[in-house]
C-alpha positions in Angstrom: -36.7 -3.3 21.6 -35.7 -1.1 24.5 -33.7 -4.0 26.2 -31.9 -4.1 22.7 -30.9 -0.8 22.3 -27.7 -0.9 24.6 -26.3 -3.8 23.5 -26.2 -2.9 20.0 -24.9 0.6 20.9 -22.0 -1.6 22.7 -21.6 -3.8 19.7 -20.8 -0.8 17.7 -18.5 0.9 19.8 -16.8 -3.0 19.3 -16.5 -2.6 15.7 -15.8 1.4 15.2 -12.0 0.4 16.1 -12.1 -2.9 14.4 -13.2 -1.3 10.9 -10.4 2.1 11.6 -7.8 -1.2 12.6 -8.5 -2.2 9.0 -8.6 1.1 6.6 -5.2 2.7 8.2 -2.9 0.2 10.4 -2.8 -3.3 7.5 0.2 -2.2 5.6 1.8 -0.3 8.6 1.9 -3.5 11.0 4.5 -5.7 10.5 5.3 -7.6 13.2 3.6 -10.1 15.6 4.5 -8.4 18.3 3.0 -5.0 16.3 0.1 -6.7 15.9 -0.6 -7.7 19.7 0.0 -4.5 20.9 -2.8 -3.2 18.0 -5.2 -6.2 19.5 -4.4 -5.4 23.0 -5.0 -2.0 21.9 -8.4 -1.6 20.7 -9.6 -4.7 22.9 -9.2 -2.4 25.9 -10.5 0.7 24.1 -13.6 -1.4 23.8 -13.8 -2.7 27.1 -13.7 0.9 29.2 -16.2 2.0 26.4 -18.6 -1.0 27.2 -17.9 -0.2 31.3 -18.4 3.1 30.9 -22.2 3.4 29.1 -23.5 0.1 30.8 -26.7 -1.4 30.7 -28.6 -0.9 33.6 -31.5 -3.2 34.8 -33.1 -4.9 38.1 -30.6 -2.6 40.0 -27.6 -4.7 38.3 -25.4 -2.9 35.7 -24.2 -4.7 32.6 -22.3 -4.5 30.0 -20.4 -6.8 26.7 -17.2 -6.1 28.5 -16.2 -10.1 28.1 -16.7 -10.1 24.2 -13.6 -7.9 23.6 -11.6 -10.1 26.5 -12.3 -13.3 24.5 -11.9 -12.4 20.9 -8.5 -10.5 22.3 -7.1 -13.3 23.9 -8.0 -15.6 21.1 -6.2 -13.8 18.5 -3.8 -11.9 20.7 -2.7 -14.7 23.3 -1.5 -14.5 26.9 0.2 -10.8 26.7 -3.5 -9.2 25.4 -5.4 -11.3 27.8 -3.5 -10.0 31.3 -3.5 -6.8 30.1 -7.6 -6.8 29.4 -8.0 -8.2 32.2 -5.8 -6.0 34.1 -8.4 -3.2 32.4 -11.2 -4.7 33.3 -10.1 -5.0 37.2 -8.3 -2.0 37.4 -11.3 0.2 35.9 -13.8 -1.5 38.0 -11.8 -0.9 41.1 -11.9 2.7 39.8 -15.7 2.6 39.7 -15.9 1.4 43.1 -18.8 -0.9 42.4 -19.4 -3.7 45.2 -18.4 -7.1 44.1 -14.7 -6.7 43.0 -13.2 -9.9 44.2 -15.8 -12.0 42.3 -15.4 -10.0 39.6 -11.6 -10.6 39.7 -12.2 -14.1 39.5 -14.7 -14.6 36.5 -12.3 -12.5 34.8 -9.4 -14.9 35.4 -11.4 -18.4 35.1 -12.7 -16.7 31.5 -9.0 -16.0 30.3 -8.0 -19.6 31.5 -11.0 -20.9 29.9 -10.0 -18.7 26.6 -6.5 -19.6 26.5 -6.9 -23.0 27.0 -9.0 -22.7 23.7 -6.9 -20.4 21.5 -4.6 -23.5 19.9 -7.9 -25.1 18.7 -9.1 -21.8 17.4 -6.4 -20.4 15.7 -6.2 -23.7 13.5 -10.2 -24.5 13.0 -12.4 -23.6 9.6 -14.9 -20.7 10.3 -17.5 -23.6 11.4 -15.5 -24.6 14.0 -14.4 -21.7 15.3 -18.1 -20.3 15.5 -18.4 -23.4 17.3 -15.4 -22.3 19.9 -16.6 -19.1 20.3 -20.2 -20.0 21.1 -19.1 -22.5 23.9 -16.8 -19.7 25.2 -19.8 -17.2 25.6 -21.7 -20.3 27.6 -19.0 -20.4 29.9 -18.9 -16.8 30.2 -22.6 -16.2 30.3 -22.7 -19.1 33.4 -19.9 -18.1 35.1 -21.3 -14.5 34.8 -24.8 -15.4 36.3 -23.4 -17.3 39.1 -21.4 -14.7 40.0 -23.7 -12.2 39.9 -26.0 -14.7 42.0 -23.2 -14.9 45.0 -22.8 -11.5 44.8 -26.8 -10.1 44.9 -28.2 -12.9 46.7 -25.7 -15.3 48.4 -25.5 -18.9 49.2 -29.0 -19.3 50.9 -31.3 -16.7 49.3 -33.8 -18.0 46.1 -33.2 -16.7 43.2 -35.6 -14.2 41.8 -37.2 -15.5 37.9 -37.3 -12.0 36.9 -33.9 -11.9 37.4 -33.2 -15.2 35.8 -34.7 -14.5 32.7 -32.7 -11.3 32.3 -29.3 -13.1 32.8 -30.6 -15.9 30.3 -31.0 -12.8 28.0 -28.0 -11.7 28.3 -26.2 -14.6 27.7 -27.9 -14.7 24.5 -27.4 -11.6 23.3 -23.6 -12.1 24.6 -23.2 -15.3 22.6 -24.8 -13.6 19.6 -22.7 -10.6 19.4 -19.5 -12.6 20.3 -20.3 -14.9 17.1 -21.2 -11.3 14.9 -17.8 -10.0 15.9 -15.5 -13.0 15.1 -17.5 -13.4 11.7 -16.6 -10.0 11.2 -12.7 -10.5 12.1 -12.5 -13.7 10.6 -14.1 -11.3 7.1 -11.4 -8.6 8.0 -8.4 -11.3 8.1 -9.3 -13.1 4.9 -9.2 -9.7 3.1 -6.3 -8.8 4.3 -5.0 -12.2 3.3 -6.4 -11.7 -0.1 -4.9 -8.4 -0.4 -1.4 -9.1 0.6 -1.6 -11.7 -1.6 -2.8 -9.5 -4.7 -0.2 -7.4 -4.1 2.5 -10.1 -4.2 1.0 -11.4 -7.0 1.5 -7.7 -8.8 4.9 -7.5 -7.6 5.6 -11.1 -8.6 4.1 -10.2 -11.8 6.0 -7.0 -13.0 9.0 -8.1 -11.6 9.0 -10.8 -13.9 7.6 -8.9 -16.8 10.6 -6.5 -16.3 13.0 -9.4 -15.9 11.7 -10.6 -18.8 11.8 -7.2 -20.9 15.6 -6.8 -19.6 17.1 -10.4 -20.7 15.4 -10.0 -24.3 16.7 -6.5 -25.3 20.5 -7.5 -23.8 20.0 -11.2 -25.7 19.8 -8.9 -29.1 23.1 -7.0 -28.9 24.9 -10.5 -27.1 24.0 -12.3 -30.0 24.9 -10.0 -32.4 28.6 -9.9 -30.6 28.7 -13.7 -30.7 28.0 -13.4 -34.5 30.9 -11.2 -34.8 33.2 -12.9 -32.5 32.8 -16.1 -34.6 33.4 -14.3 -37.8 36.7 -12.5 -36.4 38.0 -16.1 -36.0 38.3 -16.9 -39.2 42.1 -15.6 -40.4 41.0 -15.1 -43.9 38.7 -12.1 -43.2 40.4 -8.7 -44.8 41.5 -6.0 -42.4 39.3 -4.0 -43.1 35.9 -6.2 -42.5 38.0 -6.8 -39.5 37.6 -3.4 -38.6 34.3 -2.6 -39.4 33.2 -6.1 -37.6 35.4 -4.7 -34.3 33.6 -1.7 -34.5 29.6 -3.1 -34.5 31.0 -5.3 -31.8 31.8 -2.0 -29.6 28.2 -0.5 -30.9 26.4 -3.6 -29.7 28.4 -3.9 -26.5 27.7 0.1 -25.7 24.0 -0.4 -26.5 23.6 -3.4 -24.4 25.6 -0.7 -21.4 22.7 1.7 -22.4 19.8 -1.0 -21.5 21.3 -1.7 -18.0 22.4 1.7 -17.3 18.5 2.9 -18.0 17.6 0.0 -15.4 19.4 0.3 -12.6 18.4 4.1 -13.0 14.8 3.5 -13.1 15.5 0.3 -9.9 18.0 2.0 -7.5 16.7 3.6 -4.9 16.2 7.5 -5.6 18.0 10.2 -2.5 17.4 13.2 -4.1 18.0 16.8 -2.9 14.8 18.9 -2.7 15.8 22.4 -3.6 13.5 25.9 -5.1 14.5 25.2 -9.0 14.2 28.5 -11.4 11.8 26.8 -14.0 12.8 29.4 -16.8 16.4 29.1 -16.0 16.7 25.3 -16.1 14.9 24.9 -19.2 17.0 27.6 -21.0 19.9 25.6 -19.7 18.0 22.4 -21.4 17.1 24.2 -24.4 21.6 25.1 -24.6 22.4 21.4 -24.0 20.0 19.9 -27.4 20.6 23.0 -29.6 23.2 21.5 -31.1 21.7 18.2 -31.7 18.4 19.8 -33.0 20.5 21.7 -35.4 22.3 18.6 -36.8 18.8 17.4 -37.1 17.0 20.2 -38.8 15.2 21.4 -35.6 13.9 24.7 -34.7 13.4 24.9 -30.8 11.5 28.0 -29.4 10.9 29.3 -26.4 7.5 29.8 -23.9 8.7 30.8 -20.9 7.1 32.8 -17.9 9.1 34.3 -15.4 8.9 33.9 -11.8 8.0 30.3 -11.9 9.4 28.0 -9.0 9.4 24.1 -8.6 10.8 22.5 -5.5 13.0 19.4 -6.8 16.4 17.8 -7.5 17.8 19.9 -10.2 19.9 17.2 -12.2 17.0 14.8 -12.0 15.0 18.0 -13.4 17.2 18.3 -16.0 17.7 14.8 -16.8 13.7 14.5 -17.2 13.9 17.6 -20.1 16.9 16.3 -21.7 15.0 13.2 -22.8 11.9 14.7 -23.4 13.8 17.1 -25.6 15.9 14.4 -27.1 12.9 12.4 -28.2 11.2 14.9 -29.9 14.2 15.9 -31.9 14.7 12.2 -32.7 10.6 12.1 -33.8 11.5 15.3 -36.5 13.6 13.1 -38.8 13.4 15.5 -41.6 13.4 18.7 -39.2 10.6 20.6 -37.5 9.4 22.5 -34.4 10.3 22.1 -30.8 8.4 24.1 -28.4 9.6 24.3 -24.8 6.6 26.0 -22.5 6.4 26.9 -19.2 3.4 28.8 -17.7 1.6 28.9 -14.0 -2.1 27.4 -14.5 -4.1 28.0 -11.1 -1.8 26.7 -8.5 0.5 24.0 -10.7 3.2 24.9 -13.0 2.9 23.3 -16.0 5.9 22.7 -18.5 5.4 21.6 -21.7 7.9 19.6 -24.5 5.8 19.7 -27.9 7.1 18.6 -31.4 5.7 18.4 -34.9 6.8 14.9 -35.6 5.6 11.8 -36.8 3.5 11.4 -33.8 2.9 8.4 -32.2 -0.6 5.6 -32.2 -2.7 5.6 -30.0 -1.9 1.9 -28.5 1.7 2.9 -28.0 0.7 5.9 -26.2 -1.5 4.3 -23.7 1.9 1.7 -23.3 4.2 5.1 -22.5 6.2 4.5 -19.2 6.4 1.3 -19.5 9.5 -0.6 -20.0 10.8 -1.3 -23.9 7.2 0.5 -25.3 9.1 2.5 -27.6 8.6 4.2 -31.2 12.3 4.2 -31.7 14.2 0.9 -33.5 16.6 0.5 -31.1 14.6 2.4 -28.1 14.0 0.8 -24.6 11.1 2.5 -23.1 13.2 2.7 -19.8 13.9 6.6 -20.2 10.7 7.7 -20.3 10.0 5.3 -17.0 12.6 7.0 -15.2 11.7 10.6 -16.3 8.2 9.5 -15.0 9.1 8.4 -11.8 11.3 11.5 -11.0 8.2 13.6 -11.8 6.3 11.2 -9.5 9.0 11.9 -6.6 8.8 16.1 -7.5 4.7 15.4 -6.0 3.8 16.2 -10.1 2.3 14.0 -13.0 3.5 13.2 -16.9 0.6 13.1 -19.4 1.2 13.0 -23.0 -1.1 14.0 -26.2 -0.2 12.4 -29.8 -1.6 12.9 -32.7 -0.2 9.7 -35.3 1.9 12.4 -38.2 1.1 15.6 -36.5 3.3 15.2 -33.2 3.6 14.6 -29.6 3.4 17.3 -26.4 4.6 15.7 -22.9 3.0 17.7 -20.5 4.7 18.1 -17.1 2.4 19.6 -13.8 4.0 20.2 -10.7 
């Protein structure tokens, strides 16, 4: 068990930077080149780890320094390769250990050997490549004990069988940790493949839900202007149906403007300024702009607002987000009501509330909120509330939203 113990300490200073590779660098790295430069990278972290906590035995020190150099240049190609194996000399030559120029040549024979490999293994099924790899640890392994043999005991001295078996068990152990580590890439690749493709299945998939939301609210209004457009041709229509058809026509036309306006605002990208925003004075300014509305409606809006209570944001988006909140809940009091605007410090957030004693909303349609044409209104789109969430998203805060169906609605914003 003791002669096991260093190589599988080796082994997992091999796969600490392989599993940190994959939690933090697989949507950063783009490029191939990227991507070499990760592999060359962590292959030569792992290689002066292995060099530097060898395994000592029969007055020989070893070490797993060849498993990184091979999976490396397998995945990374000709640039990884000279640079490991520019590592592997250069630190060696640091170390001053006898034996450098044979060492200098395993390690080039090995790359050769590797490379001449790669094309095969890039393009073979696990099976095969397991196959590869175990073929390229028996090269390795021999090329390591004769080596080793030239350099300990030279051209005429016997070999000692102690020291045979030991080299026989490390090529063993070599071969078996070289097939554990490309199982284990191989495993790291395919779920990165998967997860890339998940993710451009999700895009795919919203994109086209979207698209598909967008062409069937603009098909309503265009076919209602077609209607009217083939009506207006006929001469015998009095002026004044004339007139009131013109006038739909403009309606229809505006609302279908309305529809693409709210999706180009919810798909452009957002530059916003980030500036310290009075919370009490840009929702008194908010509660100015709907009075009049809420009064044509029957509305009552009152006021909860602390003092001293700062957000850090764009201040148009800010008021854009309140606006339609506001606007909403005055068009959810059809026959008049309460709107309460609220803003108080809770622990660290500050927490601004729009609440209204509507009709409410069910409990289906409020899981939907945010998303695009979910709306309670007849001729709503959903897009407002999808761009008020996203600017709240880009302020570092979060939308919720309570409803109670015939009792009323409270968006709650925390920042």
């Amino acid at each position: 068990m003791e002669s096991l113990k260093d190589p599988f300490i080796q082994f997992l200073m091999m796969i600490v930077p392989l599993y940190l590779c994959e939690r933090v660098l697989p949507e950063r790295v783009i490029t191939f080149q990227q991507i070499r430069i990760v592999i060359a990278a962590v292959a030569s972290l792992s290689i002066l780890v292995c060099m530097s906590f060898p395994i000592h035995s029969h007055g020989l020190i070893y070490d797993l320094r060849y498993v990184p150099l091979i999976v490396g240049t397998l995945y990374g190609g000709l640039f990884v390769g000279v640079i490991e194996v520019a590592v592997i000399t250069l630190y060696r030559l640091f170390l001053g250990v006898q034996g450098f120029g044979i060492v200098l040549v395993v390690n080039l024979v090995i790359l050769m050997f590797t490379l001449a490999c790669r094309k095969d293994y890039l393009t073979s099924r696990l099976s095969r490549k397991s196959l590869i790899a175990t073929l390229l640890g028996l090269c390795t392994g021999l090329l390591v004990m004769i080596g080793s043999y030239l350099g300990v005991y030279g051209m005429t001295e016997t070999i000692d069988l102690t020291y045979f078996a030991f080299l026989l068990q490390f090529m063993v152990i070599n071969i078996l940790i070289l097939l554990l580590v490309v199982y284990l890439l191989e495993s790291t690749v395919e779920r990165y493949r998967l997860r890339r493709h998940i993710q451009q299945s999700e895009k795919l998939q919203v994109l086209s839900h979207l698209a598909a939301s967008v062409a069937h609210e603009v098909r309503n209004p265009l076919t209602v202007v077609r209607g009217f457009v083939q009506l207006l041709s006929q001469t015998k229509l009095p002026d004044e149906k004339k007139e009131a058809f013109h006038d739909l026509i403009l309606q229809e036309l505006d609302r279908a403007q309305v529809i693409i306006n709210d999706y180009l605002s919810f798909a452009k990208p957002q530059d916003e300024k980030q500036i310290p925003l009075d919370v009490k004075e840009q929702l008194r300014y908010v509660s100015n702009v709907v009075s009049s509305y809420a009064l044509m409606q029957g509305v009552e809006i009152q006021e909860e607002l602390e003092d001293g209570l700062y957000v850090t944001g764009d201040p148009d988006k800010f008021t854009q987000v309140f606006i339609n909140l506001c606007k909403n809940a005055v068009e959810a009091m059809p026959d008049g009501g309460v709107l309460t605007i609220r803003a108080e410090r809770v622990g660290q957030e500050v927490v601004m509330e729009v609440e209204d004693t509507g009709i409410g909303m069910p409990e289906e349609v409020r899981m939907r909120i945010g998303q695009p044409f979910n709306s309670t209104k007849e001729r709503g789109t959903g897009l407002g509330l999808m761009v008020c969430n996203r600017i709240v998203q880009g302020m570092g805060g979060v939308m919720e939203v309570e409803s109670v169906e015939g009792r009323g609605t409270r968006f709650v914003v925390r920042v």
